[in-house]
Each structure stands twice: as structure tokens, then as C-alpha cells.
C-alpha positions, 0 to 999 in steps of 0.5 A: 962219446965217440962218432965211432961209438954212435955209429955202433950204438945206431947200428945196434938198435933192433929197430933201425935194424929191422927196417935195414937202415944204414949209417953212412957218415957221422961227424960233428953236427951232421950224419948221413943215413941210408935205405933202400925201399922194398916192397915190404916198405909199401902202404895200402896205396903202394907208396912208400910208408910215411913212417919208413921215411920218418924213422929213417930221418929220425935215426939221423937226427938221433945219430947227428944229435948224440954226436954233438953231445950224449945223450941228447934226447927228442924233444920236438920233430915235424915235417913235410912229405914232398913226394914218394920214392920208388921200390928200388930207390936207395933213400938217404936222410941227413941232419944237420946242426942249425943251431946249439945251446948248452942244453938244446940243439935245432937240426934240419933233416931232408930226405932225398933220392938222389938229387930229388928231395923227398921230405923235410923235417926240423927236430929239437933235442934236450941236451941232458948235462953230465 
């Protein structure tokens, strides 16, 4: 597959979508991804929602990791929420491959505005053989 064929199934996906998030670069072992925070993104404490944040570094994962090899599929994720961004604030997710076997692949994926970083997260995938 292709990294034009995942950026179409990414930008396909009603869930992703929905939160108006936006690919802005797959190659092999990485992919950028964007959204800009609304109000509509906030918690009850009217910081950015924690999930926002996470979907947003998962699709990267998931686009970065099916761009190595389709379909790989979640295996683990955990992370690190280092601060909030602003309403307005246009957030970008990128994962990276740090490691790869035949049938798994570690990423690290940080989420930033601008050059202030905003979480963390490392996530595992299964890769499925053809």
C-alpha cells in the first residue's frame, strides 16, 4: 500500500474526521498529522480534552505504522500529557519508527505547538503477514 492509499484511508476515517483532523505528511516510518483546538475540543476544566490530544497522536501512529506495512494493528500505547494547548492553537502529532521486526514495530509519537511540546506517547503495532 501505498503512502497516498493511507492518506486516503486516514482521511476516510468518519472519526478522525469528525474531530477535523488532518494528515500532513506520510513516508516510510513517519507521518505528521494536524488540528486546530476549538472550543467545542475543551473539558469541563476548559482545557483541551486528553482524548482529543490522544486521537490525535494515534491516527499518526496509525498512519506511520500502516505505511511501514499494512495492516499493522495497536498493540499497546501509553503516554505522557505535558501541558494544554490554547483554543486556536494548531496541534501537530508525529510518529516515528524506533524500532521493527517482522511482526512488530515500536513508534514514539510527540505532540507539540509549535516548538512547545505538548505529550508523549510510545505505541507497539502487530504486524499482520500477508
Amino acid at each position: 500500500m501505498t503512502s497516498s492509499d493511507i492518506v486516503k484511508k486516514v482521511m476516510d476515517d468518519p472519526y478522525a474526521a469528525s474531530l477535523g483532523i488532518r494528515i500532513d505528511a506520510v513516508e516510510e516510518g513517519r507521518a505528521v498529522c494536524s488540528v486546530t483546538i476549538t472550543e467545542k475540543m475543551l473539558n469541563f476544566l476548559g482545557v483541551a480534552h486528553g482524548g482529543l490530544i490522544f486521537s490525535l497522536a494515534d491516527v499518526a501512529f496509525s498512519a506511520a505504522s500502516n505505511g511501514d506495512h499494512f495492516p499493522s494493528y495497536a498493540l499497546d500505547v501509553s503516554g505522557s500529557f505535558l501541558r494544554a494547548p490554547q483554543v486556536g492553537d494548531r496541534v501537530t502529532a508525529e510518529a516515528k519508527q524506533v524500532h521493527s521486526t517482522k511482526r512488530t514495530g515500536v513508534y514514539r509519537i510527540e505532540v507539540a505547538t509549535g516548538e512547545k511540546l505538548i505529550a508523549t506517547f510510545n505505541g507497539t503495532v502487530f504486524r499482520k503477514s500477508d
